[in-house]
FITOR-780638 format. One record per residue: z, y, x of N, C-alpha, C in turn; residue in one letter. Coordinates in steps of 0.2 Angstrom, whole numbers, plus 5000, padded with zeros to 4 digits. Each point is the difference from the previous one (the first is absolute). Layout:
REM residues N
ZYXZYXZYXa...
END
This chain:
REM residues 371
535753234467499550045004499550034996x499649984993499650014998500350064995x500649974998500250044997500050105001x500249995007500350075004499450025001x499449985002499550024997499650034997x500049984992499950024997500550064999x500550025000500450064999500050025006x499750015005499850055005499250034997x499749964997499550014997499850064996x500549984995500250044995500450055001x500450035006500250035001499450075002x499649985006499750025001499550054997x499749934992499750034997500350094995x500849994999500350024997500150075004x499850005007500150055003499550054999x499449955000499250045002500050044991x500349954994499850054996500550054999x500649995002500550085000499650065003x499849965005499750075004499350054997x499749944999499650034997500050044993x500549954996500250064994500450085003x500249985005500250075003499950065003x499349975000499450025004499750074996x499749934995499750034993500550054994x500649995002500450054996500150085003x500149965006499950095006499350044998x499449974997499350015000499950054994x500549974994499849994995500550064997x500750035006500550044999499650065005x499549985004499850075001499350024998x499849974997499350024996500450034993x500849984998500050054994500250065003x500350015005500350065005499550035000x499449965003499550065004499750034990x500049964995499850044992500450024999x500450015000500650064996499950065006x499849995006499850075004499450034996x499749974996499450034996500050014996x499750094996500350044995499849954992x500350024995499749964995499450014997x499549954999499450044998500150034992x499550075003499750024994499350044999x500150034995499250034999500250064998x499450085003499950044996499550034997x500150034993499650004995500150074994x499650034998500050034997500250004993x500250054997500549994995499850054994x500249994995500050084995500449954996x500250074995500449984995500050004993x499949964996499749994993500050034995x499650044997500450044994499449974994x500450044995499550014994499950044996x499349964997499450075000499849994992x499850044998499749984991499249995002x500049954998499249975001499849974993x499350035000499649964992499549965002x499949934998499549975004499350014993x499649975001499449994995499749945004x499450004993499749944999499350035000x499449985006499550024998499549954998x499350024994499949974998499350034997x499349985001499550014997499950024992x499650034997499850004994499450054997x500050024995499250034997500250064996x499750045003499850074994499649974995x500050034993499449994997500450064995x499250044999499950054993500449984994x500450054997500249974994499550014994x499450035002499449984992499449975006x499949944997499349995005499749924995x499150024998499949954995499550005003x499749934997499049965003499850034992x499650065002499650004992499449965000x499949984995499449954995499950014994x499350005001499650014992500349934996x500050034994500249924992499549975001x499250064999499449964998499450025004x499749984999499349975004499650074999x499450035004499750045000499750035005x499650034998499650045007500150055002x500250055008500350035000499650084997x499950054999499850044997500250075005x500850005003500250064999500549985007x500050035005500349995007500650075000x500650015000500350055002500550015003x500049975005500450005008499649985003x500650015006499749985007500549945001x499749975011500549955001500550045003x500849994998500450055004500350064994x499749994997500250074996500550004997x500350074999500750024996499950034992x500149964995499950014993500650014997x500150044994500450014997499949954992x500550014998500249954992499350024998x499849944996499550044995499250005001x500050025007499550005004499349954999x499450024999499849944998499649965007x499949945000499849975005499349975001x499949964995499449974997499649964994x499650044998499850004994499649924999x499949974994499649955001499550034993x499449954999499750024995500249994993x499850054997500449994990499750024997x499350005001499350014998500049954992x500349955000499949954995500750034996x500549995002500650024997499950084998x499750055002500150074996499449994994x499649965000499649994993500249964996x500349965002500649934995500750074998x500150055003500450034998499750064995x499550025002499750074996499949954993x499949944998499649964995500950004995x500549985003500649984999500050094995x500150035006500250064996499650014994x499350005001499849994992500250004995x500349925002500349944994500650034998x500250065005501050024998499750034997x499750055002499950064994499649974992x499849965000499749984992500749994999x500549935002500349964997500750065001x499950055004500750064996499850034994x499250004996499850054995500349964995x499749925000500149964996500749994997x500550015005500849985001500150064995x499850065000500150074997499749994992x499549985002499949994990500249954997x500249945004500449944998500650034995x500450045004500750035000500050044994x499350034999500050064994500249954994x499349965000500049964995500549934997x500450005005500649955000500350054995x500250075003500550034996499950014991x499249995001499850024994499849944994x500249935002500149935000499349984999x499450025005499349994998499849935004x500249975004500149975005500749955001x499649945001500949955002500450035007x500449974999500550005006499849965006x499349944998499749975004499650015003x499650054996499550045005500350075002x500750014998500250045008500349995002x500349945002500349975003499149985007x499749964998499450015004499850055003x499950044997499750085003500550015006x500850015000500450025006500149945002x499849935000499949945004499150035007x499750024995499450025004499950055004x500550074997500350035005500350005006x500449944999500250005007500049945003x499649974997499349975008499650035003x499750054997499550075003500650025004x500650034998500250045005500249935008x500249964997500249945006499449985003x499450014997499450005005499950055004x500250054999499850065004500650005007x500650004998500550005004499849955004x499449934998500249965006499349995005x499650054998499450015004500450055005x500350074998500350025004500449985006x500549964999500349955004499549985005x499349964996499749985006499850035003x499650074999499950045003500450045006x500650004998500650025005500149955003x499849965001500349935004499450005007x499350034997499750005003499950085004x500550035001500350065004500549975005x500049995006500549995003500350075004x500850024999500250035000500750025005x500050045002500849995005500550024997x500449935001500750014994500550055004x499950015005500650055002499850025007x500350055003499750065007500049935006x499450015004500049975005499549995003x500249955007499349995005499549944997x499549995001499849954996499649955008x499849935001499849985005499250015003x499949995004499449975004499449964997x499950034992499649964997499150044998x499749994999499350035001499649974993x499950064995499549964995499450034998x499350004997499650015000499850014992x499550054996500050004994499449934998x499849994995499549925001500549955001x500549975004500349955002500449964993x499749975000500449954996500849975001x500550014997500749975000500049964994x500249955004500349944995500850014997x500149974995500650014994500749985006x500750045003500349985002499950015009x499650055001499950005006500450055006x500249985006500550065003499950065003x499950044996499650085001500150025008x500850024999500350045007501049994997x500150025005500849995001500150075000x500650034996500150074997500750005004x500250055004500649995004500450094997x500649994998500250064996500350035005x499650064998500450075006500750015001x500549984995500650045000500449985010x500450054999500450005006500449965002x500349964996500449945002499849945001x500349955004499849945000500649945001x499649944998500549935000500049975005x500749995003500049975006500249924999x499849954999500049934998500449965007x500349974999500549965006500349954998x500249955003500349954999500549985005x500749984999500650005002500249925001x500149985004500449925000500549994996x500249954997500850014995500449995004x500149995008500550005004500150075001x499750055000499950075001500450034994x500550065003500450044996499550034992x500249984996499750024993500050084999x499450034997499950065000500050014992x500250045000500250054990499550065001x499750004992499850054995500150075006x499750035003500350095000500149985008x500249935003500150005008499250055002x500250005008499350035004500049965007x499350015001499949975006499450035002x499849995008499550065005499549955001x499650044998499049975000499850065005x499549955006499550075003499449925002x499450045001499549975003500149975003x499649935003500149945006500050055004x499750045003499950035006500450065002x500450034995500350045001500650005003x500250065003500650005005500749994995x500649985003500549994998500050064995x499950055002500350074997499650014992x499649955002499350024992500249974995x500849964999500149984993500350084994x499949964994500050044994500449944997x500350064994500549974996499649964995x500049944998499949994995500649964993x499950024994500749974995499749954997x500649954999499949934998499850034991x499349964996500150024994499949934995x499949925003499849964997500349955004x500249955001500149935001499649944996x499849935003499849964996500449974996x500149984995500349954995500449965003x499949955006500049965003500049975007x500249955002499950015010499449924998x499550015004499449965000500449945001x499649944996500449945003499449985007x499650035000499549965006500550025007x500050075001500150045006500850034999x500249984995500950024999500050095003x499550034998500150075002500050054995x500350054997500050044994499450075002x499850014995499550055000500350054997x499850065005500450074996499350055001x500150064996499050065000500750055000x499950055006500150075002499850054998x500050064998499650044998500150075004x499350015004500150055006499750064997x500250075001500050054995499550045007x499550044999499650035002499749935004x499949934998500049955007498850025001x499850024996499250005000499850055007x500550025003499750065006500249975007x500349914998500149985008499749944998x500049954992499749925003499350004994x499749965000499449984995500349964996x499750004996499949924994499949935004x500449965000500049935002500250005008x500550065004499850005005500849955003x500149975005500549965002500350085002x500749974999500550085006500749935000x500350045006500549985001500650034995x500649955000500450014994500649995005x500650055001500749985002500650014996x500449954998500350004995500849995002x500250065001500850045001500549954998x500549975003500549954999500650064999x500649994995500550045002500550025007x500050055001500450015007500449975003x500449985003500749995001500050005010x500849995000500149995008500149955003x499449995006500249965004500050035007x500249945005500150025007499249985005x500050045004499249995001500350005009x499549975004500249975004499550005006x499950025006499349995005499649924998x499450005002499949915001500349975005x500150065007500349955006500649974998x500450024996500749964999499949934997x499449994997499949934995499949945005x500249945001499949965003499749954993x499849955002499549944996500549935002x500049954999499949925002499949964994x500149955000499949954995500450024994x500550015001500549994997500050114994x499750015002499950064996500050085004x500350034998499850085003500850045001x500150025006500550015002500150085004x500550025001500150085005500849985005x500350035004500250005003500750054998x500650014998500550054998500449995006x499850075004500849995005500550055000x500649954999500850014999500450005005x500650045001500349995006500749944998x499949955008500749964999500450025002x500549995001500849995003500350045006x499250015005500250045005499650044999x499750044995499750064999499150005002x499849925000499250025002499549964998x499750044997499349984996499949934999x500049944996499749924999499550004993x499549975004499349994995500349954994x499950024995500049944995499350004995x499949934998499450024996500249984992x499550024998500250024993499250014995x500049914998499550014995499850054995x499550014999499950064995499249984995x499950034995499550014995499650055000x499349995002499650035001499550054995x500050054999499450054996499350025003x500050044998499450025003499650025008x499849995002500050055006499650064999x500350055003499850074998499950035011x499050015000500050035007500449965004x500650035004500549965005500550004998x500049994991500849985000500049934996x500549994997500249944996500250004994x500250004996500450024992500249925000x500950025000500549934999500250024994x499949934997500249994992500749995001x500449935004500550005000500149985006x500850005002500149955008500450075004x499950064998500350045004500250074998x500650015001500250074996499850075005x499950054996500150075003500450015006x500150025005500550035006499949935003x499749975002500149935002499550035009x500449985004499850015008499349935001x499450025001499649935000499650035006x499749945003499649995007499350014999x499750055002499350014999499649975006x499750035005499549975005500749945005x499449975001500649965003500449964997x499949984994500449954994499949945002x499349975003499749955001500449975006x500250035005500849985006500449974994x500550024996500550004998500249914999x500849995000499949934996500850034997x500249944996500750024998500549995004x500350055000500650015004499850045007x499550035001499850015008500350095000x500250015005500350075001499350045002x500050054995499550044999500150095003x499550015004500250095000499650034997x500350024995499450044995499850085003x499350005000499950095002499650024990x500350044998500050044993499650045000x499549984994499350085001500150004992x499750074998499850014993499549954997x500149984997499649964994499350054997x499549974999499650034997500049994994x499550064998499950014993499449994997x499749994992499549994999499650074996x500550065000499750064995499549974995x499550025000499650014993499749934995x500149945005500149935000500449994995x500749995001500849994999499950004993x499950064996500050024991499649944998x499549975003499649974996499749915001x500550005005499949925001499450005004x499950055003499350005005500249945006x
END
């Protein structure tokens, strides 16, 4: 009795789950019926076509004009000034004198000097008679032209100091903002004025990372003002390099030399330096195509499958520069390549894509130089 029971029981139960599994089969076969009535997703997005372009990128980089003659004159010696001949500002030639100090002491130590030449050349002259005439030793004329030319080495060295006490402009230029008065006393060694040479050329001093492409003898590269427009660079030619790459800053130091450069910078003035990398071709890309995630920088190439229609596939790539609204790809994607511009950010892989194709832009005046 108990037995029959339990297998009514169990039949029971065996019923309720049949049916329900048959229930939920029917449910389960028209919830796929009712999605296959649904088209397959996809996404549409805009499209251009990849080419390539000769692009030169650069490197920009601050650095300094400076004049190639420019000296801090100063007096050797000590004196009071006597004789004022500039101004602050002014433009002097070689030669030029500047400022006199007094030699008031030294032009009587020298008129006394010459004295002593002129006796000790009379004496040298009758010495010499009488040597010849063997009236006199070898030793007293050997003396007499020993005295001669202490007198003459006294007189040459009053001069000197009297020239020393001329300060002079050793070569054409601007001289600084310095102001001196006659009466004022100058101490031995003092900084007169700063002498800046006129010529037309100038040095452009820079310094380059030793990651950065190495520049040779005769290379060039564009200097213009902080503030000047792209359009205001000038050619300047590589004419020096440093010996060595600094061990503090691992940067090499290279001096430019800009021809006519006196009619656009100053002496010591910063200007911008941009330094031309060799050309070559890459593929340049909108930014809408670039996607981002953890995992690196990526674009979308759509290819057609099997039945003739568009699938997104992504396709890592290496990143260059951004130039305005484009992109410059190192690697990751060839020429002629179909890629997803607006609307990228839809895509996934494998999703069926309708691409609508517009012209690419361009970077014109930009493009040549790595703008």
């Amino acid at each position: 009795m108990k037995l029959s029971r339990w297998l009514a029981a169990i039949f029971i139960i065996a019923i309720t789950v049949s049916g329900l599994g048959f229930i939920k089969f029917q449910q389960i076969q028209a919830a796929m019926a009712m999605a296959a009535s649904f088209p397959e997703p996809s996404a549409a997005v805009n499209s251009v076509i990849t080419k390539a372009v000769d692009f030169q990128d650069s490197e920009k980089v601050t650095g300094q004009a400076s004049a190639t003659q420019v000296v801090q004159l100063q007096n050797e010696l000590p004196g009071i000034i006597t004789r004022v001949n500039f101004s602050a500002g002014q433009e002097v030639k070689q030669g030029q004198l500047l400022l006199a100090l007094n030699t008031s002491e030294e032009q009587a130590q020298l008129a006394a000097a010459k004295a002593n030449l002129v006796l000790a050349k009379g004496n040298f002259k009758r010495m010499k008679q009488l040597l010849k005439q063997r009236k006199v030793s070898q030793q007293e004329f050997d003396s007499a032209k020993a005295e001669l030319e202490v007198n003459q080495a006294n007189v040459e060295n009053l001069k000197a100091i009297i020239a020393k006490k001329q300060i002079k402009a050793p070569f054409d230029g601007i001289l600084g903002l310095d102001t001196y008065q006659v009466g004022q006393f100058m101490a031995a060694n003092t900084e007169i004025t700063t002498l800046v040479g006129s010529e037309p050329e100038l040095w452009i001093d820079f310094q380059l990372a030793q990651t950065q492409e190495k520049l040779a003898i005769g290379d060039t590269v564009l200097v213009k003002a902080i503030n000047a427009p792209e359009s205001g660079y000038q050619t300047a030619r590589i004419i020096a390099k440093n010996s060595q790459i600094k061990s503090q800053s691992r940067h090499m130091k290279y001096r430019a030399e800009l021809s006519n450069g006196r009619q656009w910078h100053e002496h010591n003035e910063i200007v911008d330096i941009k330094v031309l990398k060799p050309s070559r071709q890459l593929v340049l890309v909108p930014n809408s195509a670039i996607s981002r995630n953890q995992d690196g920088d990526y674009l979308f190439i759509l290819a057609k499958d099997d039945n003739q229609q568009f699938r997104a596939h992504r396709v890592k790539v290496e990143l260059g520069k951004r130039l305005l609204d484009e992109q410059v790809i190192k690697s990751g994607i060839e020429p002629g390549a179909l890629i997803a511009t607006q609307g990228a950010f839809k895509l996934r892989e494998g999703l069926l894509v309708y691409p609508k194709q517009v012209s690419p832009t361009s970077l014109a005046a930009n493009l040549g130089t790595g703008e």
